[in-house]
C-alpha positions in Angstrom: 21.5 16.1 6.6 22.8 13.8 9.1 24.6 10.9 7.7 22.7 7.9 8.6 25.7 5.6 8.2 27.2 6.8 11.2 26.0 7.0 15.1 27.1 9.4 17.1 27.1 8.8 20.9 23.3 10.3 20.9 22.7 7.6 17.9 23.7 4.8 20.0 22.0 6.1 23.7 18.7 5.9 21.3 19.4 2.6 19.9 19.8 0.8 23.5 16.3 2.2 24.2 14.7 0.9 21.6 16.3 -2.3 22.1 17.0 -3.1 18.6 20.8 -4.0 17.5 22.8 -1.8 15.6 22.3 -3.3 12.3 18.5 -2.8 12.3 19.5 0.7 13.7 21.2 1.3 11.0 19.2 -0.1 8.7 15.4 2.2 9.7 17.8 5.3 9.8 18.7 4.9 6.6 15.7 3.8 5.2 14.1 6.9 7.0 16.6 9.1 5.9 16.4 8.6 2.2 12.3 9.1 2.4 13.3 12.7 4.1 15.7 13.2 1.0 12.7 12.1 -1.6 10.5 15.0 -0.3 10.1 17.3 -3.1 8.4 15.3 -5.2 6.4 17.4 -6.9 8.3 20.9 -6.2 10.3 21.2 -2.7 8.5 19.9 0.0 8.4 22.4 2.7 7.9 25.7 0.6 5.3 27.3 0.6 4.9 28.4 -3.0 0.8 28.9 -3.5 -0.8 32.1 -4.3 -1.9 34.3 -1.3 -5.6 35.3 -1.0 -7.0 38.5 -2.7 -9.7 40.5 -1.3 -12.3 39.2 0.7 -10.8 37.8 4.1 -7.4 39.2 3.4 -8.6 42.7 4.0 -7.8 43.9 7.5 -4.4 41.4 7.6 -2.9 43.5 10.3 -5.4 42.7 12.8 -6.3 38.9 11.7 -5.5 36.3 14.7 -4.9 33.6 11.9 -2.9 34.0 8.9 -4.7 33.3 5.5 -1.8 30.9 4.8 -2.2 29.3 8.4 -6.1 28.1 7.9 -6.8 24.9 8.0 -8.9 21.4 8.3 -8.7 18.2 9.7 -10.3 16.1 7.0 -11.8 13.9 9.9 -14.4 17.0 10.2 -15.6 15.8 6.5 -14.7 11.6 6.5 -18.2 11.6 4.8 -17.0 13.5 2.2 -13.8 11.4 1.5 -15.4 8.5 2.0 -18.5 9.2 -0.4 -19.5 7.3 -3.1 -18.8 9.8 -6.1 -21.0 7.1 -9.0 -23.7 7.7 -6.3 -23.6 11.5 -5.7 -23.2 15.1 -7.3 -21.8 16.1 -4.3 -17.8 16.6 -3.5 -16.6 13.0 -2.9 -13.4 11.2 -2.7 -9.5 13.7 -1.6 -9.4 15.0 -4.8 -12.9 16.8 -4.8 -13.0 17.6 -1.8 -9.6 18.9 -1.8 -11.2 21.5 -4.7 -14.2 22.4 -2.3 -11.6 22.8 0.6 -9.3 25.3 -1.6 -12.6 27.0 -2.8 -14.0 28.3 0.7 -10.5 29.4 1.3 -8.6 26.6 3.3 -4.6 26.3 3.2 -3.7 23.7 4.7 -5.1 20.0 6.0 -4.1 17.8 8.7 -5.0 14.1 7.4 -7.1 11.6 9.7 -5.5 8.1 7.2 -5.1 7.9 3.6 -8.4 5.9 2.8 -11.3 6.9 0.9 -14.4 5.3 -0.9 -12.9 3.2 -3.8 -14.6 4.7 -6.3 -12.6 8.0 -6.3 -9.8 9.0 -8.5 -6.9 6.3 -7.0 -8.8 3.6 -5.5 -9.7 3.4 -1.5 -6.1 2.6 -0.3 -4.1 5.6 -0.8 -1.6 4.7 2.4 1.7 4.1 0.3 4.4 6.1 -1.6 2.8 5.7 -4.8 -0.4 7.0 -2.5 1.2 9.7 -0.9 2.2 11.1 -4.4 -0.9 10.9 -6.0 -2.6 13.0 -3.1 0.6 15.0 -3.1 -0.1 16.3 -6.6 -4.0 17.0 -5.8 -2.6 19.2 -2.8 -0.6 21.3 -5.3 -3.3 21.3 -7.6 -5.4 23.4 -5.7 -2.6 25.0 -3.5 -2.8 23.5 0.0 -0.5 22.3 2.2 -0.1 18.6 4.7 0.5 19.7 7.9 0.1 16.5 9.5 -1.8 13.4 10.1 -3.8 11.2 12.3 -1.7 8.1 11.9 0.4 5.2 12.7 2.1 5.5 16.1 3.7 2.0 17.6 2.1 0.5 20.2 4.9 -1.8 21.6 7.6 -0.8 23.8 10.7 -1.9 22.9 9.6 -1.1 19.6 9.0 -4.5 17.5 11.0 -4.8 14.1 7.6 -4.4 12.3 6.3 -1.5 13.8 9.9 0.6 13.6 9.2 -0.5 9.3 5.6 0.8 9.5 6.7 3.9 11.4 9.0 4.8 8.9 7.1 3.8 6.1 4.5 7.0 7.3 7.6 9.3 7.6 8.1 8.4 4.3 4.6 9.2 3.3 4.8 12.2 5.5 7.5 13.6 3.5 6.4 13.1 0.0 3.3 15.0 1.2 5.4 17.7 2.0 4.4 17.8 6.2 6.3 19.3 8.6 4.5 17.0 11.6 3.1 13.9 11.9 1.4 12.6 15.3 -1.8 10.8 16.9 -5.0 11.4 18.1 -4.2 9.4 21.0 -2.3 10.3 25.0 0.6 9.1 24.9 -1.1 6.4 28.0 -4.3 6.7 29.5 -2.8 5.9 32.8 -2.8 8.6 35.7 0.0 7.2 37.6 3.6 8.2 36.8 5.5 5.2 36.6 3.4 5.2 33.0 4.1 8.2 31.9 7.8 7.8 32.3 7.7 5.0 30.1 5.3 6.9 27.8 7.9 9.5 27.7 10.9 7.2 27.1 9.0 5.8 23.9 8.2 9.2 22.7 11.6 10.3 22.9 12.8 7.8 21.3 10.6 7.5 18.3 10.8 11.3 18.1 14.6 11.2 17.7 13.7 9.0 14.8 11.2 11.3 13.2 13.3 14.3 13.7 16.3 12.5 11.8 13.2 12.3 8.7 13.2 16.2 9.4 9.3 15.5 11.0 8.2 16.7 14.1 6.2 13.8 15.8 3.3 15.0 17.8 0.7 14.2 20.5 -3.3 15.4 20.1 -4.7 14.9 23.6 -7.9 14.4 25.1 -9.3 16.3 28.5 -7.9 12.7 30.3 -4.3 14.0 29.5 -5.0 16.9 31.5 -6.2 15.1 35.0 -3.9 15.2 37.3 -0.9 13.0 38.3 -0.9 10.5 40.7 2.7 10.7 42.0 2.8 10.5 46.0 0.7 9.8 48.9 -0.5 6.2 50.9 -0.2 3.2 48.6 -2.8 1.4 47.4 -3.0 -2.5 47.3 -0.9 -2.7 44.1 1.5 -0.3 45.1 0.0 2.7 43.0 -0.1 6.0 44.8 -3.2 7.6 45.5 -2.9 11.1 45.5 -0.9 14.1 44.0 1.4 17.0 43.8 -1.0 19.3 41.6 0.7 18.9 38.2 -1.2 17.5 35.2 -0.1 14.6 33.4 0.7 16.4 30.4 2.3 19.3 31.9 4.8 16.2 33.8 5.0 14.6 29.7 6.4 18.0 28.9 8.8 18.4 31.3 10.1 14.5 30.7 10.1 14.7 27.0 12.9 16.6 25.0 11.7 19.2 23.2 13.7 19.2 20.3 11.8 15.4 19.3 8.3 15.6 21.1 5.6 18.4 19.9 2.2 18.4 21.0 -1.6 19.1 19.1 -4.1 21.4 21.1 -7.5 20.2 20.8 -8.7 23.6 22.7 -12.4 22.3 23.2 -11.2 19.6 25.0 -9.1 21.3 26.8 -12.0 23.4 27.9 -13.6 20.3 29.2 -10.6 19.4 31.2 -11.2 23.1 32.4 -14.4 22.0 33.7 -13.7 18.4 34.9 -10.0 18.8 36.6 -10.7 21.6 39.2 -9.5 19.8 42.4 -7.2 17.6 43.6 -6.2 15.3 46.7 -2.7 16.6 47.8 -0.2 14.3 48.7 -1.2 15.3 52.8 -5.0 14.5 52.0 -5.9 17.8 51.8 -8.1 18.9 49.2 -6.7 21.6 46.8 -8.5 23.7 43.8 -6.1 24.4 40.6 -8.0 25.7 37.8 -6.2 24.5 34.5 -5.8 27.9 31.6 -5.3 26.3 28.3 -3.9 29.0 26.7 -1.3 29.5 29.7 -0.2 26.5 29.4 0.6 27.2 25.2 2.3 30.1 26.5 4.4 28.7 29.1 5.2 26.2 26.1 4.9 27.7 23.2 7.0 26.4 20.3 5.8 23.0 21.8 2.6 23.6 20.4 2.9 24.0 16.6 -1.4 22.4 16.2 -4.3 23.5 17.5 -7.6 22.1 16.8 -10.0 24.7 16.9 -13.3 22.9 17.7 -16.2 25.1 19.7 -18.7 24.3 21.9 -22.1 25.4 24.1 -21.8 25.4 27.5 -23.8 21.9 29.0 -23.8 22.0 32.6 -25.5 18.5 32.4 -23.4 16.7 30.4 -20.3 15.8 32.6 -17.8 17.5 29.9 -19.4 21.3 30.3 -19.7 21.6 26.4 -21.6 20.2 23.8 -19.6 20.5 19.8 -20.6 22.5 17.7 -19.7 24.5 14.5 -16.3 26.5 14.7 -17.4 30.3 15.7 -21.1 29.5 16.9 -20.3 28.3 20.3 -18.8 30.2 23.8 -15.0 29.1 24.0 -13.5 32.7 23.3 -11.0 32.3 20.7 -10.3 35.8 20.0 -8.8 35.8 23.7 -6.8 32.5 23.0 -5.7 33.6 19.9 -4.0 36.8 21.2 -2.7 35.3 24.7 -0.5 32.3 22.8 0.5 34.7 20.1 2.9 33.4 17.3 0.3 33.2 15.2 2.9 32.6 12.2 4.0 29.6 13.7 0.6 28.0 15.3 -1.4 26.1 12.7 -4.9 25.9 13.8 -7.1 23.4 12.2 -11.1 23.6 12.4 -12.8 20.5 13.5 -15.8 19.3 14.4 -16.2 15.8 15.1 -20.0 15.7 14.9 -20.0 17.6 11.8 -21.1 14.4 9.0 -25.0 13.8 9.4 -27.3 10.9 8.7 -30.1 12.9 6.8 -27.9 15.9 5.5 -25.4 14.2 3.0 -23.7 17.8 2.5 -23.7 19.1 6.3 -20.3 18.4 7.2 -19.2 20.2 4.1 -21.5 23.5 5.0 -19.7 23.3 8.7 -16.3 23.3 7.3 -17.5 26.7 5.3 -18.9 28.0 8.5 -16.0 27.5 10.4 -13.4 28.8 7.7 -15.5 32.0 7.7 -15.2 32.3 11.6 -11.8 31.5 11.7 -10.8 34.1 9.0 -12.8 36.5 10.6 -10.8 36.4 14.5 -9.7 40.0 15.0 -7.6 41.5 17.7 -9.4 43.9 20.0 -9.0 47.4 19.2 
């Protein structure tokens, strides 16, 4: 492990970004450091040390598009769940039980969306802390799944405020007890379209994945069908000095290139991708001519593909009224043709794809998003290659 104590040239190029001094450097680095050291809390961190699936969906393993031991949830899919009342229900309520139902329908992993729940479960509503992290870290073990990453913190200031660098670090920390090898957003990194911003976007990122990458985390990006409009990066002016038209990249294929990839990792959602698909078709070239560039999610995971360790694989019915193309619906019921994603991107030992569904709670069905995280595990275990 790098000692924290000491900068090398790279160190100090990252410190003059952030625009900190070289005491308070010196000072999150270490801090951040010694949460990547207290990792294994409750057995080493990173391994992968739970009991592989018998029978049922591990027959057939040769074919499967998704590893047994690479299915997974984002608990936003089931934040009714979490956040239930368990004095007020039979059903699964709170992490801990719905961890259980989780590891019962066959999930390995979760991606977090916050560490808050109803404050009647086991360990109170706040669970956003070390002592938090290791209380949901032994529930994880319990029933044998694994953090992959969360929904979280990610500093809004640029320079970075003394404040925000603590909380940042304070949710490596948290990141690591739980034994994650990511940690991200499920923000763009701007929702500007012009370039200027996403230079700076990119400058922030790299710097605050530098950080994270010292904690042994890979900091990551979940992105909306916005991130995938294109850039505006040339043409006439407009009143403010903005340009107005484009090359024909996307603003997230640019955040790629401008980011380094040993710091900055990126979260497919792959529904809304597909809705990009649909919305970003055309473009005004930097000549005013009008040009058609149809955007291929899963070309752009290929081009990229150890930039992509998350997917969220979220479905949908095609809606030609709607202005996105696709109405959600439950993992494996709707038309976006995973089996063909699946086997384009490949690496399907290093992807980690994790069902959601973001319409899955219900207001007259207490147990519905609960039934959709079932149905979606199923479909997901079932993805086969073509024969």
């Amino acid at each position: 492990m790098t000692d924290f104590h000491e900068t090398s040239a790279a160190d100090e190029a990252l410190r003059q970004r952030l625009g900190i001094n070289r005491r308070r450097f010196l000072s999150t680095c270490t801090a951040v450091g010694a949460g990547a050291v207290a990792a294994p809390v409750f057995g080493a961190a990173p391994a992968f040390a739970q009991p592989q699936a018998k029978g049922g969906h591990g027959h057939g393993h040769g074919r499967e598009l998704v590893p047994a031991k690479k299915r997974g949830i984002i608990l936003y899919t089931v934040r009714d769940a979490t956040g239930r009342d368990p004095l007020a229900s039979t059903l699964p309520s709170g992490f801990r039980e719905v961890f259980k139902e989780l590891a019962r329908y066959g999930y390995k992993q979760v991606e977090f969306a916050g560490y808050n729940q109803h404050a009647n479960a086991p360990g109170g509503a706040g669970l956003e802390s070390v002592a938090g992290a290791k209380l949901l870290r032994s529930w994880l073990d319990e029933y044998g799944l694994r953090a992959q990453g969360n929904h979280g913190f990610i500093p809004g200031s640029w320079p970075l405020t003394q404040p925000d660098l603590d909380t940042f670090k304070k949710h490596l920390e948290i990141a690591n007890i739980l034994g994650m090898d990511h940690m991200g957003t499920g923000g763009d990194p701007t929702n500007s379209s012009y370039k200027a911003d996403w230079d700076v976007a990119a400058d922030k990122w790299n710097a605050m994945g530098a950080i994270a990458r010292k904690a042994g985390i890979k900091l990551y990006t979940h992105n909306h069908d916005a991130a995938y409009g294109f850039l505006l990066d040339g043409g006439p002016l407009d009143a403010q000095g903005r340009p107005t038209r484009s090359s024909g990249i996307r603003k997230l294929e640019y955040f790629l290139k401008a980011t380094d990839p040993r710091s900055v990792w990126l979260e497919m959602d792959v529904f809304w991708a597909h809705v990009a698909q649909y919305k970003f078709h055309t473009y005004t070239a930097h000549d005013g001519s009008q040009r058609k560039k149809v955007f291929d999610p899963a070309g752009l995971v290929s081009r990229n593909n150890k930039r992509f360790p998350l997917f969220h694989a979220k479905d949908g019915t095609r809606n030609d009224t709607s202005g996105q193309g696709y109405d959600m619906v439950a993992f494996g019921e709707g038309v976006i043709d995973y089996r063909a994603f699946f086997s384009r991107v490949g690496e399907k030992n290093y992807h980690n794809p994790m069902v959601e569904q973001d319409n899955a709670p219900s207001g007259t069905d207490a147990g519905q998003s609960l039934k959709l995280a079932k149905i979606g595990y199923d479909n997901l275990a079932a993805l086969r290659k073509k024969r």
